[in-house]
VOBAFI-892975 format. One record per residue: residue in three letters; x, y, z of N, C-alpha, C in turn. Coordinates in steps of 0.02 Angstrom, whole numbers, padded with zeros to 5 digits, always signed. Example, Ala and Ser with C-alpha at 12.3 -4.5 7.8 and 13.67 -1.06 7.14 Angstrom:
# residues 2
ALA+00660-00284+00390+00615-00225+00390+00660-00165+00390/SER+00642-00112+00354+00684-00053+00357+00645+00002+00394/
//
This chain:
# residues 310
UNK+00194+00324-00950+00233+00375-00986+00215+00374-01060/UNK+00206+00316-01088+00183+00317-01162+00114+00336-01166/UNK+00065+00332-01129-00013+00374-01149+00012+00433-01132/UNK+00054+00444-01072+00039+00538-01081+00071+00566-01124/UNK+00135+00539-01155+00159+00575-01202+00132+00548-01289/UNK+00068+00519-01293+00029+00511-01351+00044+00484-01385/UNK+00083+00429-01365+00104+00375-01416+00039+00337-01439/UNK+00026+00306-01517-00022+00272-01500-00064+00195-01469/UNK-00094+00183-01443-00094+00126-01410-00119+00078-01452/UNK-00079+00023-01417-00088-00066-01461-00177-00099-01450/UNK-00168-00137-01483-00237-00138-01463-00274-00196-01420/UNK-00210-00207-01362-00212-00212-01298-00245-00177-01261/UNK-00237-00112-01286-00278-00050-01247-00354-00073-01234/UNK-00392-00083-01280-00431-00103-01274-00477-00157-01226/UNK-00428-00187-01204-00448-00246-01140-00474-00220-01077/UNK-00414-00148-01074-00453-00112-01011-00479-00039-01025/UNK-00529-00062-01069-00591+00009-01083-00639-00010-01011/UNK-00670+00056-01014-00737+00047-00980-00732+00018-00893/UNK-00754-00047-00900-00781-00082-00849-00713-00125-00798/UNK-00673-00143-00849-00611-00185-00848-00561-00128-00815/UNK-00571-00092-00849-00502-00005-00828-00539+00021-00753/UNK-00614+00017-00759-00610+00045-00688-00588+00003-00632/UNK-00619-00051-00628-00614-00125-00598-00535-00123-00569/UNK-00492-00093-00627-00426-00116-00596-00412-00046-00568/UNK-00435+00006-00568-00405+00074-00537-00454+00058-00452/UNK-00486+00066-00467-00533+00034-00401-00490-00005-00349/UNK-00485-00090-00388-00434-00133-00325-00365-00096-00318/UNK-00322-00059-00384-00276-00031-00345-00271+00028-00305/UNK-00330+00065-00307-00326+00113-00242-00331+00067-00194/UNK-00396+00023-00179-00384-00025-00115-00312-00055-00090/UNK-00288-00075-00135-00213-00086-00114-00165-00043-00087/UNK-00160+00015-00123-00127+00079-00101-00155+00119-00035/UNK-00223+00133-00020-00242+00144+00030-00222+00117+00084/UNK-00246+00037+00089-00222-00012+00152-00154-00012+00156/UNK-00109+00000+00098-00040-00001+00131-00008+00070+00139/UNK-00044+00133+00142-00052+00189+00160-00045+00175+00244/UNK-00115+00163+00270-00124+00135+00318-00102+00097+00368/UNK-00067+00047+00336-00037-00003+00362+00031+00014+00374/UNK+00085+00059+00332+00142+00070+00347+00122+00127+00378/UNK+00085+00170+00392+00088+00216+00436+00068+00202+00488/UNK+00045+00153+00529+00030+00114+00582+00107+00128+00608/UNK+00130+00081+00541+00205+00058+00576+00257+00100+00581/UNK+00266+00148+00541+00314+00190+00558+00298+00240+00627/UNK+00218+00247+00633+00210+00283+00710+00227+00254+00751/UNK+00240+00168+00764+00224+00144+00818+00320+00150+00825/UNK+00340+00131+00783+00419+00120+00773+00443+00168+00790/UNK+00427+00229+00799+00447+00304+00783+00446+00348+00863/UNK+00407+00320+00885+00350+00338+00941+00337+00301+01005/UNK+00323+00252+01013+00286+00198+01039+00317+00152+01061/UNK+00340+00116+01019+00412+00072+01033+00461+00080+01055/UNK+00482+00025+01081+00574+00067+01103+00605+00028+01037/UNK+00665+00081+01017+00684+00084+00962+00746+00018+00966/UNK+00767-00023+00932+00826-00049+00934+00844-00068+00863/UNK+00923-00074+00856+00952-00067+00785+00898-00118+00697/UNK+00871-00149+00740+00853-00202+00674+00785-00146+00675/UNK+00735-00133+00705+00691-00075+00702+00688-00030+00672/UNK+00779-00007+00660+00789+00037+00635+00792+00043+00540/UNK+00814-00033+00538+00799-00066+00452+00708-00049+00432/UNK+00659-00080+00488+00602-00088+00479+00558-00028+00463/UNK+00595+00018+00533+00560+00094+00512+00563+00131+00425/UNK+00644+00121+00401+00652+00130+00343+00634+00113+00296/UNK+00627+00050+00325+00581-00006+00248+00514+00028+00247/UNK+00480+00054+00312+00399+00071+00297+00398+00129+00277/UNK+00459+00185+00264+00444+00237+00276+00457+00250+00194/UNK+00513+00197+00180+00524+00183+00073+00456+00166+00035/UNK+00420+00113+00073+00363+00086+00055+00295+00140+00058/UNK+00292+00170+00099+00256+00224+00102+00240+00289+00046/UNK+00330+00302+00043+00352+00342-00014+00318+00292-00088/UNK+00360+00230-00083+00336+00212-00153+00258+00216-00162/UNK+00207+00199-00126+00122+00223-00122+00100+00277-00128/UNK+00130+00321-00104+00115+00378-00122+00110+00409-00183/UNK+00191+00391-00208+00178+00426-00296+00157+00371-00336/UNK+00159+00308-00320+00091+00270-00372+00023+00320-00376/UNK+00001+00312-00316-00068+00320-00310-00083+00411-00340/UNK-00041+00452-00335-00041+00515-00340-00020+00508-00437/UNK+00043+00472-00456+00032+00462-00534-00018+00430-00552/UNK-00068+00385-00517-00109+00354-00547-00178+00440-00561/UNK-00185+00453-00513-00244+00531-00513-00189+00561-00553/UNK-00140+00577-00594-00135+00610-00631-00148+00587-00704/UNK-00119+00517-00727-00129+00484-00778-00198+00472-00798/UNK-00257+00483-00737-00319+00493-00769-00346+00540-00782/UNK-00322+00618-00736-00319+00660-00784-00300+00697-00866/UNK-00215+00664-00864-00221+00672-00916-00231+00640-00991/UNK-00249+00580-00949-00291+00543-01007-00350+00563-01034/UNK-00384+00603-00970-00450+00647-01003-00435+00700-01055/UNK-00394+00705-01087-00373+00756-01116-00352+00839-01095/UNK-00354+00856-01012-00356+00909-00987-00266+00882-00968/UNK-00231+00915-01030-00157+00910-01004-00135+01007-01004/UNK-00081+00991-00958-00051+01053-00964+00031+01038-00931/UNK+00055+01091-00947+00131+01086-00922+00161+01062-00853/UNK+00100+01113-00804+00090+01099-00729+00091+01015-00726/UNK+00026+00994-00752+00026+00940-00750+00067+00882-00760/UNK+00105+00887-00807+00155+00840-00849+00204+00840-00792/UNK+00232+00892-00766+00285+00899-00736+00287+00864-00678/UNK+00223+00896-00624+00194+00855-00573+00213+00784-00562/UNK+00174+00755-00644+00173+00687-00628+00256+00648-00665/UNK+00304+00687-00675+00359+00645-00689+00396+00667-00612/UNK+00380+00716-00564+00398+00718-00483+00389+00682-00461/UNK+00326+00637-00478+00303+00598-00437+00318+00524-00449/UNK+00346+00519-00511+00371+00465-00553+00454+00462-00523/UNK+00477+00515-00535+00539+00513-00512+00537+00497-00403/UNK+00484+00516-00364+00484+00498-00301+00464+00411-00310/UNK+00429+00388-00359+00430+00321-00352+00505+00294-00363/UNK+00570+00329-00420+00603+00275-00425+00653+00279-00373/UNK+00624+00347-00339+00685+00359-00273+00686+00283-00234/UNK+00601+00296-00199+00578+00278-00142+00572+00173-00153/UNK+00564+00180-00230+00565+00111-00237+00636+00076-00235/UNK+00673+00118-00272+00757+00091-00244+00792+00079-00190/UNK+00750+00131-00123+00797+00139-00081+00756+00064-00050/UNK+00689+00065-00041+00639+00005-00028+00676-00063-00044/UNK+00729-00092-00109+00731-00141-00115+00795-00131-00092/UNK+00837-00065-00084+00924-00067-00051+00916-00088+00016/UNK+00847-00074+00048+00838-00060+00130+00825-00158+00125/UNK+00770-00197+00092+00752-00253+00111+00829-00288+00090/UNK+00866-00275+00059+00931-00315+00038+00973-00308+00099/UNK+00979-00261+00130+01027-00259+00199+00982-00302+00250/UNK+00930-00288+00271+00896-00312+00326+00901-00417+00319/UNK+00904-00430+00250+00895-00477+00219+00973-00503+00232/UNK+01044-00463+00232+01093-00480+00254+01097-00483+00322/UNK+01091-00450+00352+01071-00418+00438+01069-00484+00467/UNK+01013-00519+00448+00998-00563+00475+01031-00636+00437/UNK+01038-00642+00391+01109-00695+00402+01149-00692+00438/UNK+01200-00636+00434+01247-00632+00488+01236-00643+00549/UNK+01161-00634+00579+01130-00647+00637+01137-00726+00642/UNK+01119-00736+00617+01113-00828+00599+01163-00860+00576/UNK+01230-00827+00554+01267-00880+00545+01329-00855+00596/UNK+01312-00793+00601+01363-00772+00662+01359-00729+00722/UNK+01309-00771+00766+01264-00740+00827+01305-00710+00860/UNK+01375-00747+00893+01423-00714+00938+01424-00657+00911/UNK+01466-00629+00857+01497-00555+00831+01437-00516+00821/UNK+01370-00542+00789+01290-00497+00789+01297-00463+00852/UNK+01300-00519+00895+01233-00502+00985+01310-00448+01007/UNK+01376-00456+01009+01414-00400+01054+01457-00389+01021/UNK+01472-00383+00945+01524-00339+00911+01505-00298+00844/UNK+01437-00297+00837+01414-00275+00796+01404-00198+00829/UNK+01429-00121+00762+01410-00074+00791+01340-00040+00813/UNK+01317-00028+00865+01272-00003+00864+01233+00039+00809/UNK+01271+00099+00796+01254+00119+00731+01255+00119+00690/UNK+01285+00038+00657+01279+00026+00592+01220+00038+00563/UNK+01166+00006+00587+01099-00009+00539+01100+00086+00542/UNK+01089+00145+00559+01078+00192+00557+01107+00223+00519/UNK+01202+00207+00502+01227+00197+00438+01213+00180+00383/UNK+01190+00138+00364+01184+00095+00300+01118+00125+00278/UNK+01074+00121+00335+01011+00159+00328+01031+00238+00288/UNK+01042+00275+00304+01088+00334+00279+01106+00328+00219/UNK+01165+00276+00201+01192+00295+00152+01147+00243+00093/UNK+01097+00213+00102+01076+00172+00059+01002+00237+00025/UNK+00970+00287+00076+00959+00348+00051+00998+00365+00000/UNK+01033+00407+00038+01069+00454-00026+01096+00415-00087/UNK+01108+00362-00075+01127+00298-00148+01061+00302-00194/UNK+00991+00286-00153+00958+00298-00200+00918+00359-00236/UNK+00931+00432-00170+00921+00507-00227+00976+00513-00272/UNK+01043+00483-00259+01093+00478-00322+01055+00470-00382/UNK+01045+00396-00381+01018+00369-00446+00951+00401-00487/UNK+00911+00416-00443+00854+00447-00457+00868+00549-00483/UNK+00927+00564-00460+00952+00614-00474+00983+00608-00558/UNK+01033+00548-00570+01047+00545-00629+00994+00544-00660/UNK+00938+00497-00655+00878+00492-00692+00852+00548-00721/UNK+00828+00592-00678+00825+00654-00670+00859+00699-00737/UNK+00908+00689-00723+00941+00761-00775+00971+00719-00851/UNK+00963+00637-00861+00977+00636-00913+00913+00641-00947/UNK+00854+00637-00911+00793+00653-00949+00777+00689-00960/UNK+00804+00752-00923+00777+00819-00944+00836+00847-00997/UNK+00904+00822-00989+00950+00812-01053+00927+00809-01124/UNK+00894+00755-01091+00877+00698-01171+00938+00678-01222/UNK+01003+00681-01175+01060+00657-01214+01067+00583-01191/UNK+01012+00554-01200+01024+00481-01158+00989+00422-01212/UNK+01028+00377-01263+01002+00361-01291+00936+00303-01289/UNK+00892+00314-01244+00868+00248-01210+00817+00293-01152/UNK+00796+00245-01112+00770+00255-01033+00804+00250-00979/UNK+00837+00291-00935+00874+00296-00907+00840+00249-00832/UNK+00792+00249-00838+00762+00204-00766+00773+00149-00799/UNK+00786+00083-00841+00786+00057-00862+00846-00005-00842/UNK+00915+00041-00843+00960+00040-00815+00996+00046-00754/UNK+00941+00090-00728+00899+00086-00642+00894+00040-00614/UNK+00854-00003-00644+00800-00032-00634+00861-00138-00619/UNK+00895-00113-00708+00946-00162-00707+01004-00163-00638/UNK+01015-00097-00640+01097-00113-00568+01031-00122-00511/UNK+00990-00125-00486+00942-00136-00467+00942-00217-00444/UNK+00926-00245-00506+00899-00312-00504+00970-00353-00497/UNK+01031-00328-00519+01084-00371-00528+01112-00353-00466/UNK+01107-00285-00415+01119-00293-00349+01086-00330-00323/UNK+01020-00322-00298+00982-00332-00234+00961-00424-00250/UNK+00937-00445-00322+00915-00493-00316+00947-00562-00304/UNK+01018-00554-00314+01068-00609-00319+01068-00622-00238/UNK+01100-00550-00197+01108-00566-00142+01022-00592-00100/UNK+00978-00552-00103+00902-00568-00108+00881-00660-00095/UNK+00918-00693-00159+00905-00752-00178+00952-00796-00128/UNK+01007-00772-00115+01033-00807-00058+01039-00794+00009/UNK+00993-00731+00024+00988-00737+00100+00935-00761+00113/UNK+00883-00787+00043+00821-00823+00057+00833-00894+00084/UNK+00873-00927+00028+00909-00995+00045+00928-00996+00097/UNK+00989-00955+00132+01006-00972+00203+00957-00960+00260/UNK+00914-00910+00260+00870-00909+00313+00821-00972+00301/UNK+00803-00997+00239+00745-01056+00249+00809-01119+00265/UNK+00861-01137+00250+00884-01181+00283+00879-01164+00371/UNK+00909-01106+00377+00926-01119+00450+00851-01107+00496/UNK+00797-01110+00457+00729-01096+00498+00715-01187+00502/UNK+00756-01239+00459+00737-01288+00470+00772-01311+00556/UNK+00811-01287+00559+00845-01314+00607+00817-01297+00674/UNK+00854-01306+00716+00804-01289+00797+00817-01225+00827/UNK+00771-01194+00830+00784-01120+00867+00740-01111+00894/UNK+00734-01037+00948+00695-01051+00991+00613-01011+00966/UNK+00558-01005+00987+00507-00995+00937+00512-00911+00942/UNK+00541-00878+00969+00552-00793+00950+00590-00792+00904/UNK+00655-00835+00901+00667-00802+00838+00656-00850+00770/UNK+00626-00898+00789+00570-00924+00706+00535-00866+00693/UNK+00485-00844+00727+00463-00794+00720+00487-00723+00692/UNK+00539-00691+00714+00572-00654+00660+00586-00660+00602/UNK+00608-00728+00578+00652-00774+00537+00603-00783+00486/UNK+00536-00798+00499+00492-00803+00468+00434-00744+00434/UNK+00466-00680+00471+00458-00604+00433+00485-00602+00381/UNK+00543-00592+00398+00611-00593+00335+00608-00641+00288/UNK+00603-00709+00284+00580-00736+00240+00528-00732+00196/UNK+00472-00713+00221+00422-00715+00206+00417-00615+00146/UNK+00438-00579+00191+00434-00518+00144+00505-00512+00084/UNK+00554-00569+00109+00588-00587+00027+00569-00613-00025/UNK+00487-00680+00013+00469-00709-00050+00438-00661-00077/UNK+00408-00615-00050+00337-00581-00091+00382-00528-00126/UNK+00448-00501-00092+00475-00440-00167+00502-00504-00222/UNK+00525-00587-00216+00526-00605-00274+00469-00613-00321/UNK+00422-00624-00270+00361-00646-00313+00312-00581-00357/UNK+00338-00517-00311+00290-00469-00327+00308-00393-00344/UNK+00371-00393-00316+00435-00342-00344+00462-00338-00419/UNK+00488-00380-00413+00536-00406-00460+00491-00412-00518/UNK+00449-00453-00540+00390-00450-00608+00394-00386-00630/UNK+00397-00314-00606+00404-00245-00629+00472-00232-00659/UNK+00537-00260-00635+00586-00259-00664+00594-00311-00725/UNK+00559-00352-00717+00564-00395-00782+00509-00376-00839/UNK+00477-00343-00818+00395-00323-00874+00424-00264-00903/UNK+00470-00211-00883+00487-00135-00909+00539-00156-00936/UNK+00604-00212-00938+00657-00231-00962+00614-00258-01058/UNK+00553-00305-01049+00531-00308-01091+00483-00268-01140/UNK+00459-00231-01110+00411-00165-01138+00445-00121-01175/UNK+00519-00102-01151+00601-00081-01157+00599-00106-01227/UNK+00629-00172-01240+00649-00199-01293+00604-00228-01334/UNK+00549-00228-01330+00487-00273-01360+00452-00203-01395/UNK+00382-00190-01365+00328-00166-01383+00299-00118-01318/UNK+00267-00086-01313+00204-00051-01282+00173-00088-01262/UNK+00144-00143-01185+00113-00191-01183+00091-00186-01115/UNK-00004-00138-01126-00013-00122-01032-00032-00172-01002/UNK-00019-00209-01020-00060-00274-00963+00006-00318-00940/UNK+00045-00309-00980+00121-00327-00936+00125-00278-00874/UNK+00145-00203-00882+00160-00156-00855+00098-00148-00795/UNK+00041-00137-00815-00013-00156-00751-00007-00203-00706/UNK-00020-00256-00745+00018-00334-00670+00087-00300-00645/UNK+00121-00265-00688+00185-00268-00634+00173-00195-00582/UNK+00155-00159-00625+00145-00093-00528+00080-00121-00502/UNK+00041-00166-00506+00002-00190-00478+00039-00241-00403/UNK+00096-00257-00439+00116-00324-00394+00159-00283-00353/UNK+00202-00236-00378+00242-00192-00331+00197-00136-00294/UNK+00134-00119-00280+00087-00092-00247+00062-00150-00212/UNK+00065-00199-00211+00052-00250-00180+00108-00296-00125/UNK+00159-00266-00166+00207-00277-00120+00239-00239-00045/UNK+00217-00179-00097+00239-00100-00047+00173-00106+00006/UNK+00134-00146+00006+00081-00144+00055+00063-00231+00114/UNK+00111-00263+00111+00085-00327+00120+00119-00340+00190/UNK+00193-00300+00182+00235-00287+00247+00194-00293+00318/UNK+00160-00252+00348+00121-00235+00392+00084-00300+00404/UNK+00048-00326+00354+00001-00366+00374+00066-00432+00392/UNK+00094-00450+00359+00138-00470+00378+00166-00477+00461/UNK+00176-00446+00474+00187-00402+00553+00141-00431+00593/UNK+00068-00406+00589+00015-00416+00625-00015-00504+00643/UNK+00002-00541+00559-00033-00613+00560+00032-00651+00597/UNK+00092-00632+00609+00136-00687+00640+00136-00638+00707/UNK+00138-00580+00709+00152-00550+00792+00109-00575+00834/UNK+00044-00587+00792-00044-00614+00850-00026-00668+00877/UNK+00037-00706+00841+00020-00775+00877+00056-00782+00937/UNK+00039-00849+00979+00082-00837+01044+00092-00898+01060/UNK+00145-00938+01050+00157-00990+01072+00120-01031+01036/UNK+00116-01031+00980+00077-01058+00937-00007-01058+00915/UNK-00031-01015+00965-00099-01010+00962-00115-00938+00951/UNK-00159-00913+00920-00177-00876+00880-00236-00847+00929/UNK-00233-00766+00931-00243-00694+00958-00274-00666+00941/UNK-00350-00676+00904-00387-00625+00857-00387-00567+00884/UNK-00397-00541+00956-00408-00473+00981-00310-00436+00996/UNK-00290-00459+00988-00200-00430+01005-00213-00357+00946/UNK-00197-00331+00983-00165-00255+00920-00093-00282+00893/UNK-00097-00221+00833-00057-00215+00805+00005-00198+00837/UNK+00003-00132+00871+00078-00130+00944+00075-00183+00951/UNK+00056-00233+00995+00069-00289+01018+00093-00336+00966/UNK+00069-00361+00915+00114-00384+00867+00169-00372+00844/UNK+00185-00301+00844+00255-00259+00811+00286-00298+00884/UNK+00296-00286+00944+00315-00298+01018+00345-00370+01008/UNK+00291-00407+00975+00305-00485+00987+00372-00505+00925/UNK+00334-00466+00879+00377-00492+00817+00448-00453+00847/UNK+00476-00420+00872+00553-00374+00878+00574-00377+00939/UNK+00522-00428+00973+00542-00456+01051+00624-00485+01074/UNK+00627-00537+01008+00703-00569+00999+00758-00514+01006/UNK+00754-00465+00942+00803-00434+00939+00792-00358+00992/UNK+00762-00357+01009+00757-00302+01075+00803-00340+01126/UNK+00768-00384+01163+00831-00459+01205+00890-00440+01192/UNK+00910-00473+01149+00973-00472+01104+01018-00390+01109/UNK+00967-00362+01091+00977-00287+01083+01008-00261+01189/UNK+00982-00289+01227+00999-00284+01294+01038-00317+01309/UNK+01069-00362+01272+01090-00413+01301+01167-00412+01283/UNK+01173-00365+01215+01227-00336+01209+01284-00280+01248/UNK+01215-00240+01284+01225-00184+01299+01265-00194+01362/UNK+01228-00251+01414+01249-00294+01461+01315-00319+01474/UNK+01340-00365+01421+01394-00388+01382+01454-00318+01363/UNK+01445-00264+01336+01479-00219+01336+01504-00196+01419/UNK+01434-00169+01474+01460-00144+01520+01499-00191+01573/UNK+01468-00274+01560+01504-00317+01605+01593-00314+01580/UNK+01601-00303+01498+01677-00310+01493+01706-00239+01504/UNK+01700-00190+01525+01715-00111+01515+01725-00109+01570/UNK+01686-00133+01642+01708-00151+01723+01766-00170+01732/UNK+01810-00219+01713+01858-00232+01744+01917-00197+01715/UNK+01920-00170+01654+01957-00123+01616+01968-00072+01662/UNK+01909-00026+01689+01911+00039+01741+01957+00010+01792/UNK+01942-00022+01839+01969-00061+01879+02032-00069+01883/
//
């Protein structure tokens, strides 16, 4: 936002002239592409392919936020080099704050969606009875829902205090903050409880789940979150692209890692490792538990609803 609107640059700028600036537009299309790719694997297979059950229903959303967030990176990134070439126009400008504003949709709803799934499964783990047969079916399809429209809310305020300009500040900023002071607190402790209770004995399907969820919490701490802490400082500091690069670098990296994720723990089988298994087949293995579970409820409902008729 500060090169297109001609602020002038620090002389940081300079680090990524030339050879260095392409180098990094280069690996981040590679990144954006493969997780183009990769969440659209998954939302077809989830969508389509699969039989659907409630925790699926977190996953589909997460790929379908993650998707969104790749998209308008990669689409602001082809605009910011246009109009860095100096060929600006109104069309243009506008375009790319649509597309800015679909990132802060799609990236909010992305870290509202991993914060539930991230609860989901505590409750799974610390309270299997009420999960497996008193949990509503359509909750996750709920929350899924309203954790949407929570985040075109916010991205809506964004929206009109910028085009206001009665806003003394950056209004994503503050975004960005109820953001980090929601998702990451709870974030930080459904990490803790799932790596305790992965120490303990369970059976290897649902390590295997257990070890999704964990694993795509460490990488939004490790690779999410750096973007909320680099724009909080850019905010109050200085103009500084090599903060701001590492950080949509790491959150394009994050919005893409999901999938693979999926594929390197779904291949395995009983501990031994599947080079030729597809990807279906991994999604299958990894949501095997909670599909079970998912029947096993259903079971549990019609066995207690029998003697009621009766």
């Amino acid at each position: 936002m500060s090169k297109i609107s001609g602020i002038s640059y620090s002389p940081y700028d300079r680090l990524f002239d030339n050879l260095t600036h392409n180098l990094y537009y280069g690996f981040f299309a590679i990144i954006c592409i493969l997780g183009l790719v990769g969440n659209g694997m998954t939302i077809y297979l989830l969508a389509f392919s699969i039989k659907r059950n409630p925790f699926t229903t977190f996953i589909l959303n997460l790929s379908i936020a993650d998707f969104g967030v790749l998209t308008s990176l990669i689409m602001a990134e082809i605009f910011v080099i246009v109009l860095t070439l100096g060929k600006r126009t109104d069309i243009l400008q506008t375009s790319f704050f649509l597309f800015f504003e679909l990132f802060s949709f799609t990236y909010s709803a992305s870290q509202f969606l991993l914060t539930a799934i991230s609860l989901d499964r505590c409750v799974a783990v610390l309270f299997p009875l009420w999960h497996r047969c008193h949990r509503p079916p359509y909750l996750p399809s709920l929350v899924c829902g309203l954790i949407w429209i929570l985040s075109f809310l916010l991205s809506a305020v964004h929206f009109i205090l910028h085009q206001t300009r009665d806003f003394g500040g950056s209004p994503l900023l503050y975004q960005l903050i109820v953001n980090g002071l929601v998702c990451t607190p709870l974030m930080v402790v459904s990490t803790v409880t799932l790596w305790i209770r992965m120490r303990s004995k369970l059976q290897y399907s649902q390590k295997k789940l257990l070890t999704i969820i964990l694993m795509a919490l460490l990488c939004f701490l490790f690779f999410s979150l750096p973007m909320d802490v680099f724009y909080v400082i850019e905010y109050f500091d200085s103009y500084n692209p090599i903060l701001m690069t590492v950080g949509i670098g790491c959150t394009a990296l994050n919005s893409s890692i999901n999938p693979l994720l999926y594929f390197f723990i779904g291949r395995r089988k009983r501990g031994k490792e599947q080079s030729r298994a597809t990807f279906k087949v991994a999604l299958q293995r990894v949501f095997k538990d909670e599909q079970e579970s998912s029947e096993e409820q259903q079971t549990t409902e019609e066995n207690i609803s029998v003697p009621s008729i009766v």
